[in-house]
C-alpha positions as CSV (number, residue, x, y, z in Angstrom):
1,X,87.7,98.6,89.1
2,X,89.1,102.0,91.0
3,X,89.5,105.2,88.7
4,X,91.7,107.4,88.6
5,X,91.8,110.9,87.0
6,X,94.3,113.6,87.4
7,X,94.0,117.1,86.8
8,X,95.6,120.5,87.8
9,X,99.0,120.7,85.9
10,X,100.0,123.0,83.8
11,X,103.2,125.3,83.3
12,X,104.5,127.7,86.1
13,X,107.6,129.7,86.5
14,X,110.1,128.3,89.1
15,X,108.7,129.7,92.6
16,X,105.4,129.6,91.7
17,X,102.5,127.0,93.0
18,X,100.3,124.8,91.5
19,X,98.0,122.1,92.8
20,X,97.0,118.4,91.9
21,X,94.1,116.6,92.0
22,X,93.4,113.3,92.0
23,X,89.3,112.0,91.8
24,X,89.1,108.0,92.7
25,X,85.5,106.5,91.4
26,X,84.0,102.9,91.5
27,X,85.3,101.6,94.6
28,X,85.1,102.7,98.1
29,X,88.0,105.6,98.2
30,X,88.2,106.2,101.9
31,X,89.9,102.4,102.9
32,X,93.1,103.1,100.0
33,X,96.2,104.7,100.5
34,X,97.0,107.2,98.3
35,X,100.1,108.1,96.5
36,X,101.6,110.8,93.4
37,X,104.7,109.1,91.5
38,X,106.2,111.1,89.0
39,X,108.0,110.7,85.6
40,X,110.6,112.0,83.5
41,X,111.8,110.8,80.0
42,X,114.8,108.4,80.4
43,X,113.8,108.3,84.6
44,X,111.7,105.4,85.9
45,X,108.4,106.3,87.8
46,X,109.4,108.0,91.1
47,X,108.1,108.5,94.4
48,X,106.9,111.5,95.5
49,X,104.5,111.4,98.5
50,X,102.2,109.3,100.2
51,X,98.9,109.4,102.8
52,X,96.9,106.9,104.7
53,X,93.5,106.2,104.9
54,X,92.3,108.9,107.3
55,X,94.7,111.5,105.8
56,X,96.5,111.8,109.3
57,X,99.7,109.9,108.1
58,X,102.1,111.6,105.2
59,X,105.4,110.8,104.1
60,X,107.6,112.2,101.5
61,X,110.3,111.9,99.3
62,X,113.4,114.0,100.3
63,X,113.6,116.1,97.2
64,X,110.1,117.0,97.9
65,X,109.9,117.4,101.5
66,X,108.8,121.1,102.9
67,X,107.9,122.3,99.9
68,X,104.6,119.3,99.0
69,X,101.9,118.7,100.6
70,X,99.6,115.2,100.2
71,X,96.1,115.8,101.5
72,X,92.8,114.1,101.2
73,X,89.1,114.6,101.4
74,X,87.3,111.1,101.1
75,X,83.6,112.8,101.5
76,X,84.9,114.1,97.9
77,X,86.7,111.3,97.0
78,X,89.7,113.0,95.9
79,X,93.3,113.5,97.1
80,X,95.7,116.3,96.3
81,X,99.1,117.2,95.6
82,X,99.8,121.1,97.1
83,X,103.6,122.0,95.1
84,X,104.8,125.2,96.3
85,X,108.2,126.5,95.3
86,X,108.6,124.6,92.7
87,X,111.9,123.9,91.0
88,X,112.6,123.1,87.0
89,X,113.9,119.7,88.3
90,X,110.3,119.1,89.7
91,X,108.9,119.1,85.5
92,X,107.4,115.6,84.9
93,X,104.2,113.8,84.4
94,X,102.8,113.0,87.8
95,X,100.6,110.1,88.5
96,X,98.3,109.2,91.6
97,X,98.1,105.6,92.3
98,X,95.8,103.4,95.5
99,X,96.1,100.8,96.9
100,X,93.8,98.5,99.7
101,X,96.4,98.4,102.3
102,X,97.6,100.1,105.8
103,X,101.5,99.4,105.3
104,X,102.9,102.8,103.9
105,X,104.2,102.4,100.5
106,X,107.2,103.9,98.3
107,X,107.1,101.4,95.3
108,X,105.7,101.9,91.8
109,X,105.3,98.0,91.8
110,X,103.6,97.8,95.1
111,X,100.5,100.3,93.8
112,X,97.4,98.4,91.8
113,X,95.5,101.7,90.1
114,X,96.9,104.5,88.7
115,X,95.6,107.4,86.8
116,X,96.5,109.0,82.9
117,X,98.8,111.3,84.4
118,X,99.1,115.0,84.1
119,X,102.0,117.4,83.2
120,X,104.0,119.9,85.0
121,X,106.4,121.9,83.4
122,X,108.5,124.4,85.1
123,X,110.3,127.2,83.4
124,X,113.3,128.7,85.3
């Protein structure tokens, strides 16, 4: 019953910034952790970062790490996906996905929603 919509990508020359957003609807957002996956043709869905309920927990993947930032506002019902520095390796369609849980999770399999995805492409 959660929905999921992505917006903010969009092409950017490597170095350059962009961020994601994520709007949740029809269930209450501020008891789900959040997460962004991203995919690549030929690549399975990927990791990329994570945040609790209260927005005071993160945890990121390694090729990631220092350079994105997961945030959330739950009085807007909407969590975000700061990329700065951004590398051509980092082009891919990037999903956010929920789920009603505390444990911090890394797994595509262990999300239930997800949204339609947005694309980033970055040029060198």
């Amino acid at each position: 019953q959660v929905q999921l919509v992505e917006s903010g990508g969009g092409l950017v020359q490597a170095g350059g910034s962009l961020r994601l957003s994520c709007a949740a609807s029809g269930r209450t957002f501020s008891s789900y952790r959040m997460a962004w996956f991203r995919q690549t043709p030929g690549k399975e869905r990927e990791f990329v970062a994570t945040v609790n309920w209260s927005g005071g927990s993160t945890y990121y993947a390694d090729s990631v790490k220092g350079r994105f930032t997961i945030s959330r506002d739950n009085a807007k019902n909407t969590v975000y996906l700061q990329m700065n520095s951004l590398k051509p390796e980092d082009t891919a369609v990037y999903y956010c996905a929920a789920r009603y849980t505390i444990v911090l999770l890394t797994k595509r399999a262990e999300y239930d929603y997800w949204g339609q995805g947005t694309q980033v492409t970055v040029s060198s």
